[in-house]
C-alpha distance (Angstrom), angle and dihedral (degrees) to the residues before:
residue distance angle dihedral
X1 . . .
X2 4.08 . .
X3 3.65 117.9 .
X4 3.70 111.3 -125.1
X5 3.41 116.9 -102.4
X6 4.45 115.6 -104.1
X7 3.65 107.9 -143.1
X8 3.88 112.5 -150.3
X9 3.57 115.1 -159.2
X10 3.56 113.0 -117.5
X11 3.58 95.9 -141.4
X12 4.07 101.8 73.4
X13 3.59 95.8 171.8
X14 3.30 92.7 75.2
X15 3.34 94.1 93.7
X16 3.88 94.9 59.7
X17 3.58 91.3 52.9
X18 3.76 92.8 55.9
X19 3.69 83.8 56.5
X20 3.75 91.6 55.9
X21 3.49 85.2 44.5
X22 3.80 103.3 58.3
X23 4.04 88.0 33.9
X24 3.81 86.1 56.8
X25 4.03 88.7 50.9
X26 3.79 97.0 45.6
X27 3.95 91.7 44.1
X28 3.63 80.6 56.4
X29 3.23 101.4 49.1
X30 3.55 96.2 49.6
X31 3.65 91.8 52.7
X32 4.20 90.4 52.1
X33 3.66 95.0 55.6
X34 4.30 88.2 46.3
X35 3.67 87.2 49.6
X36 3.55 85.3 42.0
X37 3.55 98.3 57.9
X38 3.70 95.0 42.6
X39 3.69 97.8 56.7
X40 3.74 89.1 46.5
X41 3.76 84.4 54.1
X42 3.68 101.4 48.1
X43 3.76 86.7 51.8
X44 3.59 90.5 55.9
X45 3.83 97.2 47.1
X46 3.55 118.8 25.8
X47 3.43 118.6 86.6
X48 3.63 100.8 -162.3
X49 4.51 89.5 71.5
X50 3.60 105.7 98.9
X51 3.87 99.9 -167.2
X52 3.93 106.3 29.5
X53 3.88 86.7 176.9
X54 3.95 88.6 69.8
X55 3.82 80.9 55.3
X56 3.15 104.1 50.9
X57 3.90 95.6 43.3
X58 3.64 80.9 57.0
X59 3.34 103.9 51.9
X60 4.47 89.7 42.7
X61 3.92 83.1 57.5
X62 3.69 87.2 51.5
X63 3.39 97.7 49.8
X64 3.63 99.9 47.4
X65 3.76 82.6 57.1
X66 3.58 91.1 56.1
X67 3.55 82.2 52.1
X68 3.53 97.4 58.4
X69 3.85 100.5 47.1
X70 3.89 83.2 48.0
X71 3.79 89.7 54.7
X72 3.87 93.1 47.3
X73 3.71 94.1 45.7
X74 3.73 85.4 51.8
X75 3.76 95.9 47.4
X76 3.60 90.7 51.3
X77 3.55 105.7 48.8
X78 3.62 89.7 44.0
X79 4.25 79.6 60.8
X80 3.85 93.1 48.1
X81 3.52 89.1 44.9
X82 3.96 89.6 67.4
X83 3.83 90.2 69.5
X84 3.73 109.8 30.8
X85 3.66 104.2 175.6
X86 3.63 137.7 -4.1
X87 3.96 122.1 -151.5
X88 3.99 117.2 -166.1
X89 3.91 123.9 -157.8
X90 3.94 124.1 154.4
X91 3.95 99.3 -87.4
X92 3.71 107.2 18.2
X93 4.11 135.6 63.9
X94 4.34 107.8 -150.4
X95 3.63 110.5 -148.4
X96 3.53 116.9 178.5
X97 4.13 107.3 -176.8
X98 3.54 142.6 -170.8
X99 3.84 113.6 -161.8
X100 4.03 100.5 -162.7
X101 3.28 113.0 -81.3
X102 3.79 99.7 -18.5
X103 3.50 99.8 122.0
X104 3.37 136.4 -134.6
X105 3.70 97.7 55.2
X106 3.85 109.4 -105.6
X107 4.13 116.4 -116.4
X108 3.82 107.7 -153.6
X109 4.05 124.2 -176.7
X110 3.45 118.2 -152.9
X111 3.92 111.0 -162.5
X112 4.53 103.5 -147.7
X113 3.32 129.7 -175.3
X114 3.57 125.1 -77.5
């Protein structure tokens, strides 16, 4: 019986953009719940804000954002995280893999074709 075929994307960096990605999500969702917390403080505080409710709806739509990009940068790292690394060489395929949170990570060797 024939082995089926692995196709291996021929665009590796993909992985390294999904890192920029989900960096690029957390750094923003760090920076929502900061500006988050300062709006929420101003309206608090400063005397000069005539309707701290429009603040503070402000800054809950803000940090629900923040949620969001934290969610997404969670989702996706939990996806990269299911293929770690990936080591080429003429006859064999490297996969090093973490399945969740079964623990310890998995090794698989996949045999190709010469």
């Amino acid at each position: 019986m024939e082995q089926p075929r692995l196709t291996i994307p021929a665009d590796v960096p993909a992985a390294l953009r999904a890192k920029r990605h989900i960096a690029d999500l957390d750094r923003r969702a760090r920076e929502g719940h900061v500006l988050a917390r300062r709006i929420l403080d101003l309206a608090a505080s400063d005397p000069r804000v005539d309707d701290p409710a429009k603040l503070i709806r402000l800054a809950r739509i803000i940090e629900r954002t923040a949620e969001n990009h934290a969610r997404q940068a969670r989702h996706l790292a939990n996806q990269l995280a299911e293929i770690n690394t990936v080591f080429f060489d003429n006859t064999s395929l490297y996969l090093a893999c973490n399945f969740g949170q079964i623990k310890p990570r998995c090794n698989l060797f996949i045999k190709l074709r010469p």
